[in-house]
Each structure stands twice: as structure tokens, then as C-alpha cells.
N, C-alpha and C positions, 0 to 999 in steps of 0.2 A: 137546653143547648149543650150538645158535647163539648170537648176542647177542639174536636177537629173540626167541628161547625163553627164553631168562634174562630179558627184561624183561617177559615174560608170567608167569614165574615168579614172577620178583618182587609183578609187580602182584596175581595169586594169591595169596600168602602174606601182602600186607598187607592185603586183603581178608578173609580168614579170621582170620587170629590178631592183625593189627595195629590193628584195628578202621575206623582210613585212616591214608591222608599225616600226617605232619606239615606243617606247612606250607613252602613253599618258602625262604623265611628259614631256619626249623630246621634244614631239612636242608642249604642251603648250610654252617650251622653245622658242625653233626652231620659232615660232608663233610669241612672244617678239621681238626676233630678227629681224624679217623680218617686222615688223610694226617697229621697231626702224631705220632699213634700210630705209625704205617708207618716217619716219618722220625727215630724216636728209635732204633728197634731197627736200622736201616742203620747209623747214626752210630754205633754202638753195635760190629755186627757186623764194618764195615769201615771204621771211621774209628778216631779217637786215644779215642775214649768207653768207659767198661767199664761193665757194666750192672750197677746197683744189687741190692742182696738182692733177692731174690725178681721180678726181671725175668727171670732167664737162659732162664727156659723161654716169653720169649713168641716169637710165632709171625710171622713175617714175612710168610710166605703167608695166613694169616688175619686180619692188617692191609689185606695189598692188596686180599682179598675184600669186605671192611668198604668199602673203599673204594668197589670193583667196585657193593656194593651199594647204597650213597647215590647213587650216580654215577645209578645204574639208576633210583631213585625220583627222583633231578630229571628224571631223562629223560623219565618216565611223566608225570608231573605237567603238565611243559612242552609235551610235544606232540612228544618229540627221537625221532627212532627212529635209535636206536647203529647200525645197520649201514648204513644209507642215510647219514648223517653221519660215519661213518668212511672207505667209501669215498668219499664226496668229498673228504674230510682227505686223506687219501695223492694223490688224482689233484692237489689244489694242490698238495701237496710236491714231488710227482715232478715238474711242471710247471718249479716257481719252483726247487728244487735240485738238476735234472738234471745240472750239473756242478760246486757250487756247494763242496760238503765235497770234494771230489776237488781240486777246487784252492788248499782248505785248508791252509797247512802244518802248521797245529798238529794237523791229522788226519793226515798225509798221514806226518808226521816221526815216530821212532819216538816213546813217553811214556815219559820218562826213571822217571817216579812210578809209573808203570802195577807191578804186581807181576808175581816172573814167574814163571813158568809152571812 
């Protein structure tokens, strides 16, 4: 599935079973939310955090989907089409950081913190 297939999907399925949008505000919210959700189970999975009773089975890829999904409904809402705006995203990056982390040392040097392998 493309991104433009996913936000047609998207737009689909809020159509049929969501009745509409929420409004832009809510889902900025809703959005917070579910990146907050995302960033408990990281902290959790790969930081000093151990996860509380009845957290251990949640789903990290099912957080980022949540996300993936708000993402898609401000995109629709706003008028954003994710693939036309992501390759732009990358052609500024490649642009403005064509040598920019390469001359990095804190990239560039090994990570003492990094785990290994």
C-alpha cells in the first residue's frame, strides 16, 4: 500500500464507520496522545523504565500505526498529500545535509552507550 492509498483508506474508513473528522484541534490531541503512547513502551522496552502490570503485552508497532493513523486524518483534513510532502522533506534534507552528519563527530566517533551487537 502506498501513502496515498493509506490516506484514501484512511479517508474511507472514517467515512463509513467514523461518521467524520474529528476536528483538527482533537486530532492534533488524539496525535500527542498516541506518540505519548508510542513513547512510553520505547522508554520502557529500551530505556532504564520496566513496564507496569498489565502493560507488558503492549504493542509498539500498533502505537506507531495509531500514530501513522492521526497523522493520515490531519493530512486529509488539511489538504497534506504524505507523498508529495515527504519527497519534498528528503530533497531539503539531502540538500541542506549533504555533508553535514558525516562531518559530525558525535556521528562519525564510535557510541560508547550504543549496545553491542
Amino acid at each position: 500500500m502506498t501513502i496515498k492509498e493509506a490516506q484514501e483508506t484512511v479517508d474511507q474508513w472514517i467515512k463509513k464507520y467514523g461518521v467524520r473528522y474529528y476536528s483538527e484541534l482533537t486530532n492534533m490531541v488524539i496525535l500527542t496522545e498516541e506518540v505519548g503512547e508510542m513513547a512510553r513502551i520505547i522508554s520502557r522496552t529500551y530505556g532504564e523504565q520496566s513496564f507496569k502490570k498489565g502493560e507488558e503485552n503492549a504493542s509498539l508497532s500498533d502505537e506507531m500505526a495509531d500514530v501513522f493513523w492521526v497523522l493520515m486524518c490531519l493530512a486529509n483534513q488539511t489538504g497534506v498529500d504524505l507523498t508529495e510532502a515527504l519527497k519534498k522533506n528528503i530533497e531539503k534534507k539531502t540538500k541542506r545535509d549533504a555533508t553535514r552528519h558525516w562531518e559530525n563527530e558525535k556521528l562519525t566517533k564510535p557510541n560508547p552507550e550504543a549496545p553491542s551487537k
